[in-house]
C-alpha positions as CSV (number, residue, x, y, z in Angstrom):
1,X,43.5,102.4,135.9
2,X,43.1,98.5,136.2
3,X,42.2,97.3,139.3
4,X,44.1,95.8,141.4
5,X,47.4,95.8,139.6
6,X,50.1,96.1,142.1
7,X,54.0,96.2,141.5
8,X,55.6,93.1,140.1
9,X,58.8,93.7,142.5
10,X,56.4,93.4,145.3
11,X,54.6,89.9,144.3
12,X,58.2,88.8,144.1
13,X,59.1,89.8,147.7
14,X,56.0,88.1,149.0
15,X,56.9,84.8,147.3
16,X,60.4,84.7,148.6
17,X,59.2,85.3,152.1
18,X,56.4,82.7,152.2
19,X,58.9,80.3,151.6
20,X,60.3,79.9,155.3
21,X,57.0,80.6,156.5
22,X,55.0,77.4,154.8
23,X,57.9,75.5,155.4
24,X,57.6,75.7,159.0
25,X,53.7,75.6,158.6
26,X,54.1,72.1,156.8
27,X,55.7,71.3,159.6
28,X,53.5,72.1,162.3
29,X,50.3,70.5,160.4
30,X,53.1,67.2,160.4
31,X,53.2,67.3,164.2
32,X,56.8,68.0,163.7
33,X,57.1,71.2,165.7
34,X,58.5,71.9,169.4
35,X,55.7,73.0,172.0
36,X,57.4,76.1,172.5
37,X,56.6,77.2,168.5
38,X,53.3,75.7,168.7
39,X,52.4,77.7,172.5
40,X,53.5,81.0,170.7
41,X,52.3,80.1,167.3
42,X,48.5,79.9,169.1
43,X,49.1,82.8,171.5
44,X,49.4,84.9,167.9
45,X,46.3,83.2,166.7
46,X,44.3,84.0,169.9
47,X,45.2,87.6,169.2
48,X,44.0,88.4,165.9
49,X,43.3,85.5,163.7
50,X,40.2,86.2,161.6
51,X,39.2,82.8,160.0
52,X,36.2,80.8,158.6
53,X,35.0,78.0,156.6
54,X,33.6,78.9,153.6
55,X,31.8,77.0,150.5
56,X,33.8,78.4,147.4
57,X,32.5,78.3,143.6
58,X,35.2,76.7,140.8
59,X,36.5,79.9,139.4
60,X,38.2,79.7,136.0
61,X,41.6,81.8,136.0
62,X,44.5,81.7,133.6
63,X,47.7,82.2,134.9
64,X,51.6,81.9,133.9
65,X,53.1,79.1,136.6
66,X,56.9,79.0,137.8
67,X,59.3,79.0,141.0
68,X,58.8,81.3,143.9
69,X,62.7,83.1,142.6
70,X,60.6,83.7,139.3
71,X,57.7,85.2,140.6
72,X,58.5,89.1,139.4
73,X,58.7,87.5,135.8
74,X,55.3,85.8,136.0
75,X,53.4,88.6,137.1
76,X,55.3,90.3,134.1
77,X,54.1,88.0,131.6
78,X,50.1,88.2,133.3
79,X,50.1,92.0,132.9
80,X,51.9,92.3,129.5
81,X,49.4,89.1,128.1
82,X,46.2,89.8,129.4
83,X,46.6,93.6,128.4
84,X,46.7,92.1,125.0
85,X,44.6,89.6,125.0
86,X,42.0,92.4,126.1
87,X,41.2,90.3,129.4
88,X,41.7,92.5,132.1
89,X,38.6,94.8,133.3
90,X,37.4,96.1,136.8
91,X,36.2,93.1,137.5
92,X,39.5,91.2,137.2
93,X,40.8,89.6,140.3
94,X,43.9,88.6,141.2
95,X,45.9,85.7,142.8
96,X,48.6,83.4,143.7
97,X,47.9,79.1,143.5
98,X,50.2,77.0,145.5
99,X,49.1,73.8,144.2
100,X,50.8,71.4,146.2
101,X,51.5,73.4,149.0
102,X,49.9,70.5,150.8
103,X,50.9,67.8,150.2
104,X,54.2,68.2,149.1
105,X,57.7,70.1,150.6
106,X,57.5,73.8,149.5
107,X,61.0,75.2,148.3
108,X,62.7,77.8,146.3
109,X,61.7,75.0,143.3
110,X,58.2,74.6,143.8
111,X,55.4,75.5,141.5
112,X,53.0,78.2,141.7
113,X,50.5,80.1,139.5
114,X,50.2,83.8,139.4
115,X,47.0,84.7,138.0
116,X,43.8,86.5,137.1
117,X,40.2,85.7,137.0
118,X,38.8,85.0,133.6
119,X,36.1,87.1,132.0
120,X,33.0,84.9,130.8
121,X,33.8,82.8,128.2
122,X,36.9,83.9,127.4
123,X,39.7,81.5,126.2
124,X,43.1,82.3,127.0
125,X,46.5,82.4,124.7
126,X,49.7,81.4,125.8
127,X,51.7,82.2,127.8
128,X,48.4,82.3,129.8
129,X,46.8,79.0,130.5
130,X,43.8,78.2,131.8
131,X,43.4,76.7,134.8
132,X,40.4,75.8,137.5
133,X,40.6,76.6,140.9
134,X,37.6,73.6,142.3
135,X,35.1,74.6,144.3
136,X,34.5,72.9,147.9
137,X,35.0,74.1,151.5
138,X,37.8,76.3,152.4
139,X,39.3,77.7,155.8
140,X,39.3,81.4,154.8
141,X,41.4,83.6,156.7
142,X,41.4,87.3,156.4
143,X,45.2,89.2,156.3
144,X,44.7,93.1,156.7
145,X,47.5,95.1,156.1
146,X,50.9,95.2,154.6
147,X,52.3,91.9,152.1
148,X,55.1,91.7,154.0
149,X,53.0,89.8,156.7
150,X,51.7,87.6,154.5
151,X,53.7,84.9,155.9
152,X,52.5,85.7,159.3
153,X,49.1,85.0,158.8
154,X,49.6,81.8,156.6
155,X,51.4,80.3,159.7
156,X,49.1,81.0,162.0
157,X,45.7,79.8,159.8
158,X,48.2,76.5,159.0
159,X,48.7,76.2,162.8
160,X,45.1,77.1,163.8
161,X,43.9,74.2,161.4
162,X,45.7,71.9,163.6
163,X,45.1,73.0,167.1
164,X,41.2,73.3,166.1
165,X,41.4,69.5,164.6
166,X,40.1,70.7,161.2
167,X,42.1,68.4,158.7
168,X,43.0,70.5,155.7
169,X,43.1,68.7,152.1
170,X,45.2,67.6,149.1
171,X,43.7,70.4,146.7
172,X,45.7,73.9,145.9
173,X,45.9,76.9,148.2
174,X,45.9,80.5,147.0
175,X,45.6,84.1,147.6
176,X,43.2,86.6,146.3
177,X,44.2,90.2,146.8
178,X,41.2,91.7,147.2
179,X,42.1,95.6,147.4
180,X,44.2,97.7,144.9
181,X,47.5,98.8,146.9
182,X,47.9,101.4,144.0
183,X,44.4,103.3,145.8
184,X,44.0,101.6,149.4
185,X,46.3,102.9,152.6
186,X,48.6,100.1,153.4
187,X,46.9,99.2,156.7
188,X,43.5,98.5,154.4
189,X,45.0,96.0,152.3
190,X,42.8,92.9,152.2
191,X,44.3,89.4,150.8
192,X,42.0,86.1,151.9
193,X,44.5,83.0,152.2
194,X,42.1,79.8,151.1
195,X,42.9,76.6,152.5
196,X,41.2,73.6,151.4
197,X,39.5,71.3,154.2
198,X,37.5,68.0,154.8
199,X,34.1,69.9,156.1
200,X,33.2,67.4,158.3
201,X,35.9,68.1,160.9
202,X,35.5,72.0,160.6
203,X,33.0,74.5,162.2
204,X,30.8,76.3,160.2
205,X,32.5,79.7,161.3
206,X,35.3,80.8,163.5
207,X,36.2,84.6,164.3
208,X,38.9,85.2,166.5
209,X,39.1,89.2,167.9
């Protein structure tokens, strides 16, 4: 079996429930929030936040891109052309790219990328495109456990950035879902959220138990 590829109706509820999520997170990073969102917001990140700053290596992914509604028919499109295209292996890993998750309003119309890693010099056919996710320092944060939390956790790394004073950047978030849900229990599931960010305002590593 290929690793790591989980069910298309899944991706797609993940997607839809980000939405409210980042919206609110835009929001806090804005300095738009009420203090009694951001007190509770950082009593949940006190609890169990797992986050640090990383140096991340430009990766070379293709991916099919669309709204977070169409997100069921993009991960489609990935399995069904990469299976032909003969670029999926045990090394492929795959992820979500919100590319202007900061620095513009994220909606129901906004752009993402669903993806996969691309094997050494391989060249992609549409509908796959190639695409670059840059290297550079990232706040990593871990998420253990069910997608359906997802949203959770982007809040609270969103939030954390801005009660730490780490200033995040302009460049494109995503998600790499490290474990396969088809072999892992559910309370295993790994997916690290990266977040770009200017490295001279952030510690070299923050863990939060």
């Amino acid at each position: 079996m290929i690793k790591r590829c989980f069910t298309v109706l899944l991706a797609a509820v993940i997607a839809v429930l980000a939405l409210s999520t980042l919206v609110l997170a835009q929001e806090v990073t804005a300095g738009t929030t009420g203090g009694d969102e951001l007190a509770a917001a950082e009593a949940l990140i006190v609890a169990n936040l797992k986050a640090k700053v990383v140096e991340f290596e430009a990766l070379p992914v293709c991916y099919v891109a669309g709204t977070v509604n169409e997100m069921d028919e993009m991960f489609g499109l990935v399995v069904q052309a990469a299976k032909e295209q003969g670029l999926l292996n045990e090394e492929t890993e795959w992820g979500t790219v919100y590319p202007t998750v900061l620095t513009e309003e994220f909606t129901e119309e906004s752009v993402v990328y669903a993806g996969i890693s691309l094997p050494e010099d391989a060249t992609p056919e549409e509908p796959l495109l190639p695409y670059t996710i840059p290297g550079g320092h990232y706040l990593m944060v871990q998420h253990w456990g069910d997608y359906a939390q997802l949203p959770q956790t982007w809040e609270q790394a969103l939030i954390w950035a801005k009660l730490k004073g780490v200033e995040t950047g302009t460049g494109p978030c995503f998600e790499h879902y490290v474990t396969d849900p088809d072999t892992t229990p559910v309370e295993e599931w790994l997916t690290e959220i990266f977040i770009p960010v200017i490295v001279e305002d952030a510690p070299t590593a923050v863990t939060t138990d």
